[in-house]
Structure formats: structure tokens, C-alpha cells
C-alpha positions in Angstrom: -16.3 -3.4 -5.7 -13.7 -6.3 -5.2 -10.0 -6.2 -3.2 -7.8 -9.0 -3.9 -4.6 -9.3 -2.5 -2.3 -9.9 -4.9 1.0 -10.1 -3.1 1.8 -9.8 0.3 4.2 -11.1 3.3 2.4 -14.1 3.7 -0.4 -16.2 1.6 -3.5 -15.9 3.3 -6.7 -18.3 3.4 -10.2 -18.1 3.4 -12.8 -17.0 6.4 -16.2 -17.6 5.1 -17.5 -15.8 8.6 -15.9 -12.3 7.6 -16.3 -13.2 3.4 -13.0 -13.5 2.5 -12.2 -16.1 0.0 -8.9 -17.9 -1.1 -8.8 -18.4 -4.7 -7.2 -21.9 -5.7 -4.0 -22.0 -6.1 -0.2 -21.9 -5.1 -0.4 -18.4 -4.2 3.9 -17.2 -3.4 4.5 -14.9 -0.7 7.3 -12.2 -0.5 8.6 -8.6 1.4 6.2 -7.0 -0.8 2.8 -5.6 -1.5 0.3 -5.4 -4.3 -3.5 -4.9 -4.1 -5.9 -5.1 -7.2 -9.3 -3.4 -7.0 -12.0 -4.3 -9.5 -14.6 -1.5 -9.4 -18.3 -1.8 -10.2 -17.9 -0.7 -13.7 -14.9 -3.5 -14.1 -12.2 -1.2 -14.2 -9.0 -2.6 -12.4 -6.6 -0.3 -10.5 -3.7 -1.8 -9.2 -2.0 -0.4 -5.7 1.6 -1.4 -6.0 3.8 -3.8 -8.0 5.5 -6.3 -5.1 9.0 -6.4 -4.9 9.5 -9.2 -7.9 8.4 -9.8 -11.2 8.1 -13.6 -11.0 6.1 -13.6 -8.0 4.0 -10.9 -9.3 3.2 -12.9 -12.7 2.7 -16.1 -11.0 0.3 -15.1 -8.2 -1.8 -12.4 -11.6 -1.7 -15.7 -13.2 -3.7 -17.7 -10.7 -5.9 -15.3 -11.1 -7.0 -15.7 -14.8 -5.0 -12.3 -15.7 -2.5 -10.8 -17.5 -0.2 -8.1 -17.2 -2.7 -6.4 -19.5 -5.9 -6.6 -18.2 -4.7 -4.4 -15.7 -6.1 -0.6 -16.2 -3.8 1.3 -14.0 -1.4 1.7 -11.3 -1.4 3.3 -9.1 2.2 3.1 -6.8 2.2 5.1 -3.1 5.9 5.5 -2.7 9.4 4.7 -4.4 10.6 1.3 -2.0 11.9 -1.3 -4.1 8.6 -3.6 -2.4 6.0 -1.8 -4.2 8.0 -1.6 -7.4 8.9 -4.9 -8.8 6.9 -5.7 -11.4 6.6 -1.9 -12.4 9.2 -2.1 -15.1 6.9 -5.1 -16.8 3.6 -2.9 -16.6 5.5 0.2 -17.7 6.1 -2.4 -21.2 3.2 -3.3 -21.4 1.8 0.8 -21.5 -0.3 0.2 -18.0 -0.8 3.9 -17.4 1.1 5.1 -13.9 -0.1 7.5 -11.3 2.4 8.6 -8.6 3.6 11.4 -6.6 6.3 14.1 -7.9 9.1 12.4 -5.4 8.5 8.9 -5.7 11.4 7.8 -8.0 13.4 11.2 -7.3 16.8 10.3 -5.8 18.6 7.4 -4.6 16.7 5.6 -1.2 18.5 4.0 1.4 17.8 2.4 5.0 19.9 1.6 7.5 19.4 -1.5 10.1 22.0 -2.6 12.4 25.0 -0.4 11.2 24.3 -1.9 7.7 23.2 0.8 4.8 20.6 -0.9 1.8 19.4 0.7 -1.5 15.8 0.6 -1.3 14.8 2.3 -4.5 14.4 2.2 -8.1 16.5 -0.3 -9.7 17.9 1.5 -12.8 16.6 -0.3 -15.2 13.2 1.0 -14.1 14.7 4.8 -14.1 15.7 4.1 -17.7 12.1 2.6 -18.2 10.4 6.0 -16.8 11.9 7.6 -19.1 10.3 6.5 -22.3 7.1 5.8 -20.5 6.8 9.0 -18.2 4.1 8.4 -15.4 0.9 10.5 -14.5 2.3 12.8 -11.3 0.4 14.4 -8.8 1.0 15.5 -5.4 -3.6 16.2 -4.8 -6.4 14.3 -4.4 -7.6 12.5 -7.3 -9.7 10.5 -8.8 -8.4 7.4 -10.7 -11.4 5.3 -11.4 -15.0 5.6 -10.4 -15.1 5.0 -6.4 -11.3 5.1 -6.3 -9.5 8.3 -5.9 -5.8 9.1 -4.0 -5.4 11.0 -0.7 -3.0 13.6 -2.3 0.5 14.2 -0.1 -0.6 13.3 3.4 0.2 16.1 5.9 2.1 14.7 9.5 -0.1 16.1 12.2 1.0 13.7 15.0 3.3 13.8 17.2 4.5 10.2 17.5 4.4 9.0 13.7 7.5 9.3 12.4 9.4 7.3 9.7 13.1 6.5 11.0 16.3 4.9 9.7 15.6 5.9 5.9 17.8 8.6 3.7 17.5 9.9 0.2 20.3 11.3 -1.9 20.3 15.2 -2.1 22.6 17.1 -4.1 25.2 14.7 -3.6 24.9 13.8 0.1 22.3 11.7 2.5 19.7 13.2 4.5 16.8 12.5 6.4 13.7 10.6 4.1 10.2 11.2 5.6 9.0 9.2 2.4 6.8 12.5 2.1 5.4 11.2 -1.2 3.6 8.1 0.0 -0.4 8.4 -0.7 -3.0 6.0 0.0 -5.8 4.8 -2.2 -9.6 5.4 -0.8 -12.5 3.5 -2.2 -15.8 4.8 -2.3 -18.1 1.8 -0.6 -22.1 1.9 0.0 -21.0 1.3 3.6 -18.4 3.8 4.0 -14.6 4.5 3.0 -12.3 1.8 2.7 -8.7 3.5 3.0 -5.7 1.4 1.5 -2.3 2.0 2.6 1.2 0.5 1.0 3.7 1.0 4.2 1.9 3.8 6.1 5.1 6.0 6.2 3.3 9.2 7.1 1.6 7.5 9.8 -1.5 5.8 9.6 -3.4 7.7 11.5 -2.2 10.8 9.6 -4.0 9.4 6.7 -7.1 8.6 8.1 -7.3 11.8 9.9 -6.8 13.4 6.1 -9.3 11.2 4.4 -11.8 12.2 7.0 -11.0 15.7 7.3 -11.1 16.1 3.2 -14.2 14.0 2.7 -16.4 14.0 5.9 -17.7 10.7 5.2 -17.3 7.3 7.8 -14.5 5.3 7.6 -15.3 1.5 7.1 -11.9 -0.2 6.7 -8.1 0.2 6.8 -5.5 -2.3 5.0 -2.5 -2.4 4.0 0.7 -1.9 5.5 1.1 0.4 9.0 5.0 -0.2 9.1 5.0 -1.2 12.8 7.4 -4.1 13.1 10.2 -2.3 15.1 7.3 -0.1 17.0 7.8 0.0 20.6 4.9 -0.9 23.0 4.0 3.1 23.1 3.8 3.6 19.5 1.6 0.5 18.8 -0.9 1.5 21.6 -1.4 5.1 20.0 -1.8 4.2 17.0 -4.1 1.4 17.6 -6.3 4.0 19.7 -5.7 7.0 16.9 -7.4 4.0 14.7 -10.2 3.5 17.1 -11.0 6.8 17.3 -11.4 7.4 13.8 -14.3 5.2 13.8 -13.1 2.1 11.7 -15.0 -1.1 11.8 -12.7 -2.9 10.1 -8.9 -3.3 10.5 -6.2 -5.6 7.6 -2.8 -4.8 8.6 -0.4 -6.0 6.0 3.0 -6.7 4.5 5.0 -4.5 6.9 2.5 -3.9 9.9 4.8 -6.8 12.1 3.8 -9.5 14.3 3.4 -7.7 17.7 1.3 -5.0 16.2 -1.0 -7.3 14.0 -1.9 -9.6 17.0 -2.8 -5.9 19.2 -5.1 -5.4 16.1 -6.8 -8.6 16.5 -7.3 -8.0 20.2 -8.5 -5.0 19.8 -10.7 -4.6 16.7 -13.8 -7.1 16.7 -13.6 -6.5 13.1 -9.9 -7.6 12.5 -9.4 -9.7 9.0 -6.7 -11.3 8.3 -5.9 -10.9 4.3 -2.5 -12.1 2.4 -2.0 -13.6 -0.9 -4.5 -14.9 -3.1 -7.6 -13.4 -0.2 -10.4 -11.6 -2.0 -13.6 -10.2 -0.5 -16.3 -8.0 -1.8 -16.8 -4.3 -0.3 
């Protein structure tokens, strides 16, 4: 099984010591993520769309595919990051698996008094429409050796998402993004767990992926959504993560500066993946 990075914050580059490789290229980088897995019996599931089309297509394009080739998507919550290129897949019939929530009402966040729409652009409401996704709020299995966490339940007491809303019935209230789900891969060496933002906490989906399949966690990446995390909240989570036995750590597209260089002191097995980074698992 193979992860590529497809779109990310930042382009990565290779590290032959931890087998990651950096395919040629001019590999863009945006607020955005998008991770392609190519199982062992070539299928290719895609974990988010990015937050643009153009960067989407250019970066696929460097790697020798097409819209396509792709086998399905699967997208872990309704932000406009992860959706970008949906409306071109959804064309193209890519079959779409998603939560019950994920495109239901309008999303907004608020930073520094200032309120932003941070969901589905209508044109891809219109698109959903004619080309209705696969929803499901359980476990499942998309592809050999790649199956979804099902709604993650918030057992912590210091995860919690903050500044978002969602239109209800006419007026705003609270968002807990309760429909993002994470990918896990089935490895020879363990459970690789892949996250898009990490809104239920990232420890609240590894401690559901082990409770629900008993097996060793290997790896964690994605994004944690720790950039405004104060000191307390990084050092919990970075010890929740400890605890739950990972040997590997890729903290991604919204995990934040501060927290990614407190995963690098702390996990020997940090790697460092962005755009255009692809390593066997």
C-alpha cells in the first residue's frame, strides 16, 4: 500500500532515511488537504479534494493521473479545504463516500470578530444533487485494507472544536463538525489512521479505532487542527498520542507550527510529508 500526498499546506521533499520520496516536479501548495492511497490490489481511494481545482489538477498531473483514474473519495467533513476539486470528480462519476452531515447546512468560522463561509460552495450543492453521494455515519469498508472510522464519539475532556457555527433552522449555533471520520488502512505492520482536520480530537479517533478493532496503531497523518492550541492542549494531546502506542507521527495541513515542531521532539518516528511526498506502508 502506497500514501501520497497530494495536496497539502506546504510541498514537501524527500527523506531517503524514513522512505519518503518526492516525485519530480513543481508540486503547488495551498490551505488544503488531499491524500491518495493506492492499495495492493491497485485500487485508489482518495481522502479529500483540497480547497482548489487548479492546484488539485496540477499537482494529480505530476503524478501521471487523471481525474479519472481515481476510484473513489472518500471526504471526512464539509470545509471548503477538503472540497475543492469535489465538484470536478463528482463530473467525472468518482463515486463519493461521506457522512449524513457533511454538506447539511451552511458552515461558518469566526476569527478575530470577522465571520467566513467555510462550506459548500453552491455550485457543488447543485452538483450533489444529480450525483447523490454514498452516506454513512458506521464503520466501513471502502476498498481492501481501507475502511472509515464511522462518527467518532468525543470522549475527552479537552478536545473540543471552537469558533465554528452551522446554520439551523434559520439561525447559527454551535458546529462540533460531528461528521468528520478518518480513514484507517490496514498495514502488515499495524494501522495507519488518516485524519483531514482532526475536529473530534485526534485522540478521540485513535482511541475509537483501537477500541473498535484491537489491533496496534502504526501511524497517524493528517491534520490535528492545533494551530491556535495553547501550550496545555498540545501537551495532552501529544501524550494521549503517545499513549496510544503510535510509532509514527505526520501532522499535516492544519496541525500549526508550534504543535508540529512538539511532534518532532517528541516522536523518534516524526515524518515530515507535504506535497508531492509518497512512501510505502
Amino acid at each position: 500500500m502506497r500514501l501520497t500526498c497530494l495536496v497539502d499546506d506546504s510541498s514537501g521533499i524527500s527523506n531517503p532515511f524514513l522512505s519518503i520520496s518526492k516525485i519530480p516536479g513543481n508540486f503547488l501548495a495551498e490551505h488544503g488537504l488531499s491524500l491518495l492511497v493506492e492499495t495492493d490490489q491497485g485500487k485508489r481511494v482518495l481522502l479529500d479534494a483540497g480547497s482548489s481545482e487548479g492546484t488539485f489538477v496540477h499537482n494529480l498531473n505530476l503524478l501521471g493521473l487523471r481525474p479519472k483514474d481515481i476510484d473513489l473519495v472518500f471526504i471526512s467533513h464539509g470545509h471548503y479545504d477538503h472540497l475543492g476539486a469535489l465538484p470536478l470528480l463528482l463530473r467525472e462519476g468518482i463515486p463519493v463516500h461521506t457522512h449524513p452531515l457533511t454538506f447539511q447546512g451552511r458552515r461558518f468560522v469566526e476569527a478575530s470578530g470577522v465571520r467566513k463561509e467555510i462550506g459548500p460552495s453552491d455550485e457543488l450543492l447543485s452538483l450533489l444533487k444529480e450525483h447523490p453521494p454514498s452516506y454513512d455515519d458506521r464503520p466501513k469498508e471502502l476498498a481492501n485494507g481501507v475502511s472509515t472510522t464511522g462518527e467518532v464519539f468525543r470522549r475527552t475532556d479537552f478536545e473540543r472544536p471552537s469558533s465554528f457555527h452551522r446554520e439551523q433552522n434559520g439561525e447559527l449555533v454551535p458546529d462540533l463538525v460531528m461528521e468528520e471520520q478518518a480513514l484507517c488502512l490496514s498495514t502488515r505492520h499495524g494501522l495507519v489512521v488518516l485524519t483531514g482536520c482532526g475536529h473530534p480530537g485526534v485522540v478521540n479517533i485513535l482511541s475509537q479505532v483501537r477500541m473498535h478493532t484491537g489491533r496496534k496503531l502504526l501511524m497517524a497523518a493528517g491534520g490535528f487542527h492545533l494551530g491556535k492550541a495553547d501550550a496545555n492542549l498540545l501537551l495532552r494531546t501529544v501524550d494521549g498520542m503517545k499513549q496510544a502506542g503510535l510509532e509514527k507521527v505526520a501532522p499535516m495541513h492544519c496541525t500549526g507550527f508550534a504543535a508540529t515542531k512538539l511532534f518532532s521532539d517528541r516522536f523518534p518516528g516524526f515524518l515530515l510529508l507535504g506535497a508531492g511526498c509518497s512512501m510505502e506502508l
